[in-house]
Backbone bond lengths (Angstrom), bond angles and torsions (degrees), N, CA, C in turn:
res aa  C-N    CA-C-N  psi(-1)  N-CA   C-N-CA  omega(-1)  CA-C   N-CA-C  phi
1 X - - - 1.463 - - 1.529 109.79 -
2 X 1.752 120.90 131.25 0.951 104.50 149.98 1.156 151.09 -46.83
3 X 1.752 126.82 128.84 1.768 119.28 -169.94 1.649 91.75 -58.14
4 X 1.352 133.92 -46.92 1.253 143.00 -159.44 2.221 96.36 -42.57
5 X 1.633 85.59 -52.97 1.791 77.42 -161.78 1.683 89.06 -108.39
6 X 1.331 123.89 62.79 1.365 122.98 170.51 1.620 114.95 -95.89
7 X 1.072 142.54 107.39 1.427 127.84 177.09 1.191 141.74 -103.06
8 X 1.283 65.45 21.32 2.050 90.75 -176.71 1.832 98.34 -58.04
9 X 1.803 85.80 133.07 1.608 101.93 -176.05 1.559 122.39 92.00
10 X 1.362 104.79 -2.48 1.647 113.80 -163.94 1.864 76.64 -109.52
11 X 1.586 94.79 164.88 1.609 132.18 159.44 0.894 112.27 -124.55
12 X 1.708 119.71 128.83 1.314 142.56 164.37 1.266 110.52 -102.15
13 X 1.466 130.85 124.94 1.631 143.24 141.01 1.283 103.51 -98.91
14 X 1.477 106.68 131.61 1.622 144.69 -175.59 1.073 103.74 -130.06
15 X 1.770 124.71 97.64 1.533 109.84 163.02 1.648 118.73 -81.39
16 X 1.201 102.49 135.21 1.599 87.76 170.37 1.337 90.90 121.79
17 X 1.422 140.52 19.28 1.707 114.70 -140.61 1.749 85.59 -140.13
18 X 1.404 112.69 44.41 1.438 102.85 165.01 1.560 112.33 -101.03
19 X 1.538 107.84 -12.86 1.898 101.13 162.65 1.600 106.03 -141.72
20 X 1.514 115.77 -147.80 1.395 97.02 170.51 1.386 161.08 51.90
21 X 1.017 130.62 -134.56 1.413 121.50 -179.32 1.816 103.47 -86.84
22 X 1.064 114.70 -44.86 1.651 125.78 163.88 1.483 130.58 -29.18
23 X 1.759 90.99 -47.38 1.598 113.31 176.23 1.478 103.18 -73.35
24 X 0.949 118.61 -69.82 1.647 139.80 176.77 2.002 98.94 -11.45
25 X 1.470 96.50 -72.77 1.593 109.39 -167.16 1.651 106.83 -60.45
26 X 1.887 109.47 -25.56 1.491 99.17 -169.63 1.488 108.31 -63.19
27 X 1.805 107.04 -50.28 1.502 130.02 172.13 1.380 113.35 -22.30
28 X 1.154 112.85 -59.37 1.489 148.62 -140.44 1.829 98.51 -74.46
29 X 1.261 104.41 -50.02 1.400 129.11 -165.04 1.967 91.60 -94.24
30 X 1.466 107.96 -62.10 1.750 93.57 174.15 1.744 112.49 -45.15
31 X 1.055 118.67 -47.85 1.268 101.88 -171.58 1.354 108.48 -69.98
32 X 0.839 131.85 -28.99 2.258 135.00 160.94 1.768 122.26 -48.16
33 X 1.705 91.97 -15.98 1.388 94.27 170.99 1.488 111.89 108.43
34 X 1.196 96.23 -9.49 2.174 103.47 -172.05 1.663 103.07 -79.05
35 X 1.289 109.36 135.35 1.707 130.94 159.55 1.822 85.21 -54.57
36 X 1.672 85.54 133.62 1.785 97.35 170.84 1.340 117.05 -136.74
37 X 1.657 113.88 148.75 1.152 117.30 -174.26 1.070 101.51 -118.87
38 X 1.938 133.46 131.00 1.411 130.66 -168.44 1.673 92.94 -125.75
39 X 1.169 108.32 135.87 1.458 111.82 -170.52 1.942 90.18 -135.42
40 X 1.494 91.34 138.72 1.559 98.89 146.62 1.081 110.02 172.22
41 X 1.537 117.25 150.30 1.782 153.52 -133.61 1.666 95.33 -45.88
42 X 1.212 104.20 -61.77 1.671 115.57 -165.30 1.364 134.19 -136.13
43 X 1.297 108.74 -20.52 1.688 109.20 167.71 1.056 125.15 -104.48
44 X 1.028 124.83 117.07 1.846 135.63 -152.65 1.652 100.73 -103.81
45 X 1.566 116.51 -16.92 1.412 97.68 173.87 1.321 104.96 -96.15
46 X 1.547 131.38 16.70 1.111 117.28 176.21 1.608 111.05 -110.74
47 X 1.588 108.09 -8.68 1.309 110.21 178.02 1.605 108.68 -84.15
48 X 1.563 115.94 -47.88 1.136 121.51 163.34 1.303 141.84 -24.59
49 X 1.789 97.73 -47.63 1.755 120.95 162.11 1.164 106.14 -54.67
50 X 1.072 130.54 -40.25 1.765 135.57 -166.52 1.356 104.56 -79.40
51 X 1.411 121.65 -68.77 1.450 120.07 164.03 1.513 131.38 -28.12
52 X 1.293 110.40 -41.22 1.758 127.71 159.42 1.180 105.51 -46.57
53 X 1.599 105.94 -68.92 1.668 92.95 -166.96 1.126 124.40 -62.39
54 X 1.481 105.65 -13.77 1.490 99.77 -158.82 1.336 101.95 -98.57
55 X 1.154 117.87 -6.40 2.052 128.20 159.63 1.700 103.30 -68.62
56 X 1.339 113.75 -50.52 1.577 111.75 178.21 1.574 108.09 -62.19
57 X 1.358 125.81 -7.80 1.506 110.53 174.32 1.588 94.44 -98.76
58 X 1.135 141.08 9.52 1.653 137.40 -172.36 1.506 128.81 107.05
59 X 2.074 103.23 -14.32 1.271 101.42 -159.99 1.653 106.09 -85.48
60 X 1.524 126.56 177.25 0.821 122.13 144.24 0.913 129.34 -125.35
61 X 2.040 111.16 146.45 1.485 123.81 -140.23 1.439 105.78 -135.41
62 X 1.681 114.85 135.39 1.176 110.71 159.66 1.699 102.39 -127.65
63 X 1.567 91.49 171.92 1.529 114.83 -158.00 1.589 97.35 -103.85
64 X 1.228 126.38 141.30 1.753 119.71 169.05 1.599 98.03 -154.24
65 X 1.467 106.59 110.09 1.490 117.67 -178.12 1.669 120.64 -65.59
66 X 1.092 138.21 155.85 1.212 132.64 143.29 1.618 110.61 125.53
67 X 1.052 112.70 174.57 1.795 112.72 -156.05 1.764 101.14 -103.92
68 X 1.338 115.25 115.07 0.987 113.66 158.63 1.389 151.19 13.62
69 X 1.626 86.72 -74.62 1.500 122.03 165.16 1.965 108.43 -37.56
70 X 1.055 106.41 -25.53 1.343 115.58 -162.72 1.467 107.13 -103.19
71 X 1.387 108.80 100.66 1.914 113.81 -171.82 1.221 106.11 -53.44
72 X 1.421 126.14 -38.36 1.440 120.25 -155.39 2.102 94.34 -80.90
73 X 1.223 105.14 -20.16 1.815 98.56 -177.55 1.394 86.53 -86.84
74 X 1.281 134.40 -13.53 1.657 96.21 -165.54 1.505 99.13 -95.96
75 X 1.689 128.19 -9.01 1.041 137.14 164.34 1.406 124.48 -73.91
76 X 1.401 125.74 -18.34 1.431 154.02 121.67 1.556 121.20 2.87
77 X 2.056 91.62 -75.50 1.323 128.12 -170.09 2.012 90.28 -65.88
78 X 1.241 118.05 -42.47 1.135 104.81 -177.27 1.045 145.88 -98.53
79 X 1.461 108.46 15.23 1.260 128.99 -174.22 1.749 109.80 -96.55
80 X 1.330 79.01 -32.11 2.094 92.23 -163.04 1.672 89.27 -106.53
81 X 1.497 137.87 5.43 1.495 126.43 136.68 1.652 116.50 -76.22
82 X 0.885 123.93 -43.77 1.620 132.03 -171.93 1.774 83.09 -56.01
83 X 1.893 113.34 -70.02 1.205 95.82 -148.45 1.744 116.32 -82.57
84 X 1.306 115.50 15.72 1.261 122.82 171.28 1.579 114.22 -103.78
85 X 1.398 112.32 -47.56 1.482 118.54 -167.73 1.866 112.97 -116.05
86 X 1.647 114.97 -3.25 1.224 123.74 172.66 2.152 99.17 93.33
87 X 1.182 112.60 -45.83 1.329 118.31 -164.87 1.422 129.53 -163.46
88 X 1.139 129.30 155.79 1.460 117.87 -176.28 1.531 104.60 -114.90
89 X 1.107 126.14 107.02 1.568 142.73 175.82 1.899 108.81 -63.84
90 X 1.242 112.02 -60.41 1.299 110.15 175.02 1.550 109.48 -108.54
91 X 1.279 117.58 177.68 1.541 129.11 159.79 1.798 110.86 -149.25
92 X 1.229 116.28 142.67 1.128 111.95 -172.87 1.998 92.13 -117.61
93 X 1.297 120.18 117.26 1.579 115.88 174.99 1.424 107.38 -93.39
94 X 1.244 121.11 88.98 1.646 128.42 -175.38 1.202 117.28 -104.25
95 X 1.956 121.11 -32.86 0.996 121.62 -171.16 1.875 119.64 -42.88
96 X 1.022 125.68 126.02 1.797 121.81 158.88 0.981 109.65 -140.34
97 X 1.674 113.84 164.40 1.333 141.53 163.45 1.585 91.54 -123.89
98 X 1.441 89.86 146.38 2.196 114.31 177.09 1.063 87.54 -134.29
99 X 1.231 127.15 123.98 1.599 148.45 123.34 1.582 110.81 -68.71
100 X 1.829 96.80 130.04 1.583 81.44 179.68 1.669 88.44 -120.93
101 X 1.457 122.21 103.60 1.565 136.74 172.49 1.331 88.48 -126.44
102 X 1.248 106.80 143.15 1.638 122.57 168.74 2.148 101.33 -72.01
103 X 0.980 115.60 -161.72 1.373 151.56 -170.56 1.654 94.78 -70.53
104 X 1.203 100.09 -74.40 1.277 109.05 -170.95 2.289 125.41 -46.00
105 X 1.891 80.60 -51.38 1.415 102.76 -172.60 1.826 116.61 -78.05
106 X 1.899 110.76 -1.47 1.546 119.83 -167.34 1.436 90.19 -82.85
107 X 1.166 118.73 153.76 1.579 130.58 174.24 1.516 101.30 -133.68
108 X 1.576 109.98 148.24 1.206 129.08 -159.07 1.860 94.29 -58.89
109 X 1.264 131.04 -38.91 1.061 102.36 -172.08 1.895 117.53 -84.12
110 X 1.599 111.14 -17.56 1.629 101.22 154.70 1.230 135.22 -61.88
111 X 1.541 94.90 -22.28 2.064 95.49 158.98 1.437 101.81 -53.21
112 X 1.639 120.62 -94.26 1.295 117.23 -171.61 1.454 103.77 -38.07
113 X 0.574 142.64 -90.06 1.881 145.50 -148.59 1.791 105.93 -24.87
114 X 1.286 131.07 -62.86 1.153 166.57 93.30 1.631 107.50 36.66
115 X 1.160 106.18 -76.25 1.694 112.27 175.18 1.223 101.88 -72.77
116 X 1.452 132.59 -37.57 1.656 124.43 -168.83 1.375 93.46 -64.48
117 X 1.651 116.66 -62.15 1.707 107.07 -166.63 1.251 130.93 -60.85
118 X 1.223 117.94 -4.77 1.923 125.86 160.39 1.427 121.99 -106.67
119 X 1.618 103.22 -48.99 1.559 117.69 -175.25 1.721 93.38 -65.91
120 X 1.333 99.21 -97.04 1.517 126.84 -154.93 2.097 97.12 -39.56
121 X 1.108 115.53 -45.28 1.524 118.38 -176.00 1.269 111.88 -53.60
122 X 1.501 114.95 -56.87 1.799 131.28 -177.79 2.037 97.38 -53.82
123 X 1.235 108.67 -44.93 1.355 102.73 179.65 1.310 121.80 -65.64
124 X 1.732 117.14 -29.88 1.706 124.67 170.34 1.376 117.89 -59.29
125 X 1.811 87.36 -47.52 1.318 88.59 175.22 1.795 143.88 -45.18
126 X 1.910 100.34 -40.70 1.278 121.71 -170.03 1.406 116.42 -96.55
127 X 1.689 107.95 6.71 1.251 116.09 -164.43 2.103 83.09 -108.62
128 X 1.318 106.73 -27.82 1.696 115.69 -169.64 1.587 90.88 -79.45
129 X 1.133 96.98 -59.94 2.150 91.67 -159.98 1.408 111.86 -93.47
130 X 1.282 111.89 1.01 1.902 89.86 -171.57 1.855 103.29 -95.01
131 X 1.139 113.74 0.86 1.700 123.87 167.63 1.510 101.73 -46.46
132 X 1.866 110.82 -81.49 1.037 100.05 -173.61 1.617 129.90 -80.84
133 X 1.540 109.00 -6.67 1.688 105.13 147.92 1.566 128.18 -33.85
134 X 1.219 108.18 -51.28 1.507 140.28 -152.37 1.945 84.06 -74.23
135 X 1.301 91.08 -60.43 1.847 94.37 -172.43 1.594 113.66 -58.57
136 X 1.295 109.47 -37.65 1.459 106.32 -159.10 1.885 98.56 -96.71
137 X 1.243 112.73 9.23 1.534 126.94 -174.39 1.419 117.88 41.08
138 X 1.279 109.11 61.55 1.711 123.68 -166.05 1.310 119.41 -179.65
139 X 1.850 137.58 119.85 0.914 131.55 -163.27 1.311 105.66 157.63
140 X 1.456 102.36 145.43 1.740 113.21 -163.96 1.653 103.37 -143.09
141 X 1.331 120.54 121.98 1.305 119.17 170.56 1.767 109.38 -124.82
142 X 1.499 111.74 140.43 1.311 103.14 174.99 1.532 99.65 -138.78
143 X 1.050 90.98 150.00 1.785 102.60 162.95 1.024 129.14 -114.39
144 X 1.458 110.80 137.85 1.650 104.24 -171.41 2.175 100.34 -94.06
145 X 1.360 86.35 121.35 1.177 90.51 175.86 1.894 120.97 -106.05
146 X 1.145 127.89 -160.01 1.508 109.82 167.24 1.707 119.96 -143.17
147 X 1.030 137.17 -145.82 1.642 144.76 143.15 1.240 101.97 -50.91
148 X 1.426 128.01 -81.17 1.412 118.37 -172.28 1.409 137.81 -30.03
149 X 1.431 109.82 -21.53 1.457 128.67 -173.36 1.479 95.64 -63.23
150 X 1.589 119.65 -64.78 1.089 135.82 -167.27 1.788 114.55 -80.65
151 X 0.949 113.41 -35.34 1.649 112.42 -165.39 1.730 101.07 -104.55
152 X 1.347 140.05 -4.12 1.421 144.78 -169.96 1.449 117.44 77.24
153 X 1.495 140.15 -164.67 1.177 129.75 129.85 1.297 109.79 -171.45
154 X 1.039 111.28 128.48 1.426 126.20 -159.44 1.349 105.02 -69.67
155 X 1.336 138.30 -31.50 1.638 142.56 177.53 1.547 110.14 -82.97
156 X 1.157 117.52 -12.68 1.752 137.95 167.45 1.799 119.96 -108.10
157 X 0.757 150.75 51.26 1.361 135.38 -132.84 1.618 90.72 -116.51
158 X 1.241 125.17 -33.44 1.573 117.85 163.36 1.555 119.57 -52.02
159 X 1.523 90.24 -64.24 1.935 103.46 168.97 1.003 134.95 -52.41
160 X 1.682 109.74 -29.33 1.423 99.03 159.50 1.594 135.17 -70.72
161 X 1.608 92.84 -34.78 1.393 120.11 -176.12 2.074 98.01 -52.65
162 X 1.303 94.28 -46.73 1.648 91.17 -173.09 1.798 110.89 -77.69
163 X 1.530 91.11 -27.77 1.876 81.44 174.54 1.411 128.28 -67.21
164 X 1.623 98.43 -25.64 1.612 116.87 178.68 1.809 114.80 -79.14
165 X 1.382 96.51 -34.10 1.595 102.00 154.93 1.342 127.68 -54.04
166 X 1.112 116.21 -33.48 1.086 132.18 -151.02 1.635 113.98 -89.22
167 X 1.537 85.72 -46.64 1.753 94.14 159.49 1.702 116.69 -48.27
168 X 1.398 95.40 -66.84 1.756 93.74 -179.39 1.378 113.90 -55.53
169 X 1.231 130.29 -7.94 1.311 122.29 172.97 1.239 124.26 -90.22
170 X 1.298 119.81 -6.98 1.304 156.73 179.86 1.686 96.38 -73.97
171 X 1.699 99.71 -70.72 1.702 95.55 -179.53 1.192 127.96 -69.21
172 X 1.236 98.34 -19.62 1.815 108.92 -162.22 2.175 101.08 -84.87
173 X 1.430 101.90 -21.90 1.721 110.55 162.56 1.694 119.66 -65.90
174 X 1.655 89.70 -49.17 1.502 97.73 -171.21 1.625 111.17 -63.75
175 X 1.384 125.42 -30.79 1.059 136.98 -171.95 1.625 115.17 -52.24
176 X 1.487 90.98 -50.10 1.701 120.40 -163.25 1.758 103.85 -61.56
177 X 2.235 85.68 -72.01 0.902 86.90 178.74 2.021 145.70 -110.21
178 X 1.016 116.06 48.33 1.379 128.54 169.27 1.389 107.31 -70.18
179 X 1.412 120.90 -45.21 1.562 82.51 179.17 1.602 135.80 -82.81
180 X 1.610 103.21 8.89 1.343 104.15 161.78 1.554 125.83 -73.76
181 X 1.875 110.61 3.30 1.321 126.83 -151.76 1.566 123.38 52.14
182 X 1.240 114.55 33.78 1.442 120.87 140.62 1.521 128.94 -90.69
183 X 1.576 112.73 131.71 1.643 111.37 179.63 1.698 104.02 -103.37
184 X 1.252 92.61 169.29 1.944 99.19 174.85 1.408 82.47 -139.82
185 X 1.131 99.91 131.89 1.568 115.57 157.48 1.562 119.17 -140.15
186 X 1.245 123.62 149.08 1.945 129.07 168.93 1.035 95.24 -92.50
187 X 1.368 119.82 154.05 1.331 155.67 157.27 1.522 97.39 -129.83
188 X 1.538 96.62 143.31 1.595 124.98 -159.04 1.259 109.67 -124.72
189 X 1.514 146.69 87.67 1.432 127.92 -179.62 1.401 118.75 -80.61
190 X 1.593 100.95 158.15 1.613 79.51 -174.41 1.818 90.49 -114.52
191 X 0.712 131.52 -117.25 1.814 137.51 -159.63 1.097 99.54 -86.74
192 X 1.226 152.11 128.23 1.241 158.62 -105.72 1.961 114.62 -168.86
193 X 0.856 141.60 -147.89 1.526 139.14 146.79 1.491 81.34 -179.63
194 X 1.404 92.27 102.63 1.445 117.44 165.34 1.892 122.62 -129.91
195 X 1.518 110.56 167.01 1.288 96.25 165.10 1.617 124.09 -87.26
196 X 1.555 100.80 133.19 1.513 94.97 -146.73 1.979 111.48 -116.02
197 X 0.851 134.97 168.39 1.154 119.17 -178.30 1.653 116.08 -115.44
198 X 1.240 118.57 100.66 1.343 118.01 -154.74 1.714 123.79 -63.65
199 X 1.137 97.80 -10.55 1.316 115.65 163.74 1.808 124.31 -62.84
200 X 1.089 86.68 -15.14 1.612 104.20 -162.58 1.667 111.36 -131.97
201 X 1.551 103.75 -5.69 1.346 95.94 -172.03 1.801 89.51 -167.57
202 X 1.772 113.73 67.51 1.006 158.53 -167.29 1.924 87.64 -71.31
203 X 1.491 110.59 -78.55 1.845 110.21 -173.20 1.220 92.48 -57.43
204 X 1.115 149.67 9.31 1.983 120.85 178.40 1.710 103.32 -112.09
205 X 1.192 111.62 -6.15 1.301 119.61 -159.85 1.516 110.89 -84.81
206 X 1.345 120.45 100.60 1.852 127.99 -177.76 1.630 104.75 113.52
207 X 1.188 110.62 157.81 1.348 117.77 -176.35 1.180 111.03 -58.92
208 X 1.558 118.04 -55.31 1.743 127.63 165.13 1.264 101.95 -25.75
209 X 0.924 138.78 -70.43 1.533 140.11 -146.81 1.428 108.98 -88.62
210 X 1.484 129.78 -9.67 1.568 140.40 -170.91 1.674 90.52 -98.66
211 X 0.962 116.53 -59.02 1.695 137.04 -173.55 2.466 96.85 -46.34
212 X 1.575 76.05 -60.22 2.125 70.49 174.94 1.214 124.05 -63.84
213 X 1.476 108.23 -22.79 1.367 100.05 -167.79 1.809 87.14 -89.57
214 X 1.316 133.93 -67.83 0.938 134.63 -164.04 1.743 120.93 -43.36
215 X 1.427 102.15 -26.55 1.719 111.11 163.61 1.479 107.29 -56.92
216 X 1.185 131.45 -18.51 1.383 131.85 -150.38 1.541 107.62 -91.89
217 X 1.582 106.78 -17.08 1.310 120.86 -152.82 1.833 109.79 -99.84
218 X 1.111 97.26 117.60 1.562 93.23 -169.04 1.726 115.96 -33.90
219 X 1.647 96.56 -56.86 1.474 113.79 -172.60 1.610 111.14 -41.23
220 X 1.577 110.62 -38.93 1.263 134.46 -147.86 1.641 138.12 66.58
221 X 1.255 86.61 23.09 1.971 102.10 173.26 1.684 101.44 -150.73
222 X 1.366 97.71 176.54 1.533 106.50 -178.28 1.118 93.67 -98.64
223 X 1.661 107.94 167.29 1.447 141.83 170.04 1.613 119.79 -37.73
224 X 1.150 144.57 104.42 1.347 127.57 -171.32 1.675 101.63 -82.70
225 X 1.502 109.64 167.53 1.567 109.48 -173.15 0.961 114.02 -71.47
226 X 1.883 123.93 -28.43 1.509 124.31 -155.82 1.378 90.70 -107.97
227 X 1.670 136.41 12.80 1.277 136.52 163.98 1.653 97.51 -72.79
228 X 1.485 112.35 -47.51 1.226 112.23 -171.76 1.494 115.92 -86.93
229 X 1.005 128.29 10.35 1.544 135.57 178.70 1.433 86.47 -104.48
230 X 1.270 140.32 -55.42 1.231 129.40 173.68 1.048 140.61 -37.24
231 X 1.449 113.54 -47.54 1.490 128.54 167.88 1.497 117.36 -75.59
232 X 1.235 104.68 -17.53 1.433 109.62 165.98 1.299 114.97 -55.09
233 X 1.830 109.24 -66.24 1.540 131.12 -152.96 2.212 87.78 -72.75
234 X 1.125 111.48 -9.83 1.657 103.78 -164.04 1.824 83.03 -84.50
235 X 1.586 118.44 -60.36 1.047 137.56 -137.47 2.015 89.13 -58.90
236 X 1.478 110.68 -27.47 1.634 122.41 -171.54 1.628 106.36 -92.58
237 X 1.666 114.07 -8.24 1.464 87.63 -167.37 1.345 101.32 -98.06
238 X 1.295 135.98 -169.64 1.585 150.19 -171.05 1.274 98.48 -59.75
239 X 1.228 123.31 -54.19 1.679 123.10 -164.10 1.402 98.32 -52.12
240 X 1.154 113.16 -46.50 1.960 108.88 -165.12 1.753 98.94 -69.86
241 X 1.178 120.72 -31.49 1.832 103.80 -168.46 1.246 117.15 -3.61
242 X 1.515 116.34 -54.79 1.418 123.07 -145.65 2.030 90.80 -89.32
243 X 1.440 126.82 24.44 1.168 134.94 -170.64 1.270 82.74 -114.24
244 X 1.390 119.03 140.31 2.288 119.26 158.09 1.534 84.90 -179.77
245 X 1.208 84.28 154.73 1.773 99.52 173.61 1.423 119.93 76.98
246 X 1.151 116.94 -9.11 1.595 136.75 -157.76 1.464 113.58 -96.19
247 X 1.588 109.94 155.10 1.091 118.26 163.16 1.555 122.56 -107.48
248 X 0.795 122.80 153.98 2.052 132.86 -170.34 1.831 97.83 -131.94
249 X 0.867 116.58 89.35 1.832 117.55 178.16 1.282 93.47 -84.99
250 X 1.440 134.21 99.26 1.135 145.74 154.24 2.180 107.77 -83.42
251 X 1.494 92.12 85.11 1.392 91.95 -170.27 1.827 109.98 -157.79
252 X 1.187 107.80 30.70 1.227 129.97 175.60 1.722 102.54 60.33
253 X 1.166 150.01 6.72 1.413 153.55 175.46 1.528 122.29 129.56
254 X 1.856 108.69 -11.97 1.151 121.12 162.60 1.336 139.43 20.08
255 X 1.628 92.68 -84.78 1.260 134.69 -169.37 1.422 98.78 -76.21
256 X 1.445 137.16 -21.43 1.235 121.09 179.62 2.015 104.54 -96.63
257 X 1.120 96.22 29.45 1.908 101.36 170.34 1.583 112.36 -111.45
258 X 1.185 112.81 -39.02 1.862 110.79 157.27 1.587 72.59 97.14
């Protein structure tokens, strides 16, 4: 292993990281040597699975249920890191929900609902862990953000609203805090092959519809998971410091089609 991306001695919290892109980064980071924290909303045998593996690569892992969105869990998340692992060095804010209702069909409470689980959470989050970042002069937070942040979308209009938030919250951290030697950076995925919920992600659903989008893609394939666990674990190690505020579009050229 590179000393560069070694994390031995560090803690990672990943919300969102009981399958998917979440799981991917916990793996990614256990095998680097980092204490990991795998969180997600409601299924505990799927966070658990993750926690396993990520003990069978050497790390050690605890599990902390519940949605972000929810101050009193993310105060939870930090109570039972301090008293297991002393501190949380990184955080990864991944957790989402996508509603895909147009304009018309969003109701005032899927706005809030929607903005709490990206917007309002990433803010609990940085208001819980960047204290003892700040003290121990070391600390890396990223958010996984997406296309929508940047391009709108009219069948998402909460989610975008919070992904586009989300960016500025991104800069408006990095600004503050770098000179405690903490960075904020986004990471952007682009097309993915994940497990997906078809309710919510209607254009990806059938080969037809994987095949159009995937023509679209410069590279000519989608994003792999451990591409994006990668750029994660780079975006946290020493070499990147001089990285904050930034975006990383890990999305095969995507993002340069608007």
């Amino acid at each position: 292993m590179d000393k560069e991306l070694d994390f031995s001695g560090k803690t990672i919290l990943v919300t969102g990281s009981g399958r998917n892109i979440g799981k991917a980064i916990v793996l990614e980071f256990a095998k680097r040597g980092a204490n990991v924290i795998v969180n997600a909303r409601s299924n505990s045998e799927e966070a658990e699975a993750v926690a396993d593996e990520a003990r069978s690569l050497g790390a050690e892992a605890l599990v902390v249920m519940g949605t972000p969105a929810d101050k009193a869990v993310v105060n939870e998340m930090k109570e039972q890191a301090e008293r297991r692992f002393g501190r949380v060095d990184i955080y990864v804010s991944n957790a989402a929900k996508r509603p895909f209702k147009d304009f018309w069909e969003t109701t005032d409470d899927d706005w809030h609902e929607y903005l709490n689980q990206q917007l309002t959470a990433s803010w609990y989050l940085a208001k819980a862990f960047t204290p003892a970042m700040r003290e121990n002069g070391y600390g890396r937070i990223i958010h996984m953000n997406g296309p929508d942040g940047y391009s709108g979308g009219w069948e998402r209009v909460p989610h975008s609203t919070a992904k586009g938030g989300l960016r500025t919250l991104t800069k408006s951290l990095a600004k503050g805090l770098g000179q405690y030697g903490i960075t904020v950076n986004d990471i952007n995925p682009g097309y993915t092959e994940t497990i997906r919920d078809p309710t919510t992600h209607p254009f990806l659903i059938g080969d037809e519809n994987r095949q159009r989008t995937i023509s679209r893609i410069p590279i000519g394939r989608g994003t792999k998971l451990e591409e994006l666990a990668f750029a994660c674990a780079f975006l946290c190690s020493d070499l990147a410091m001089c990285i904050t505020g930034s975006i990383i579009h890990v999305d095969g050229g995507m993002s340069m089609l608007g």
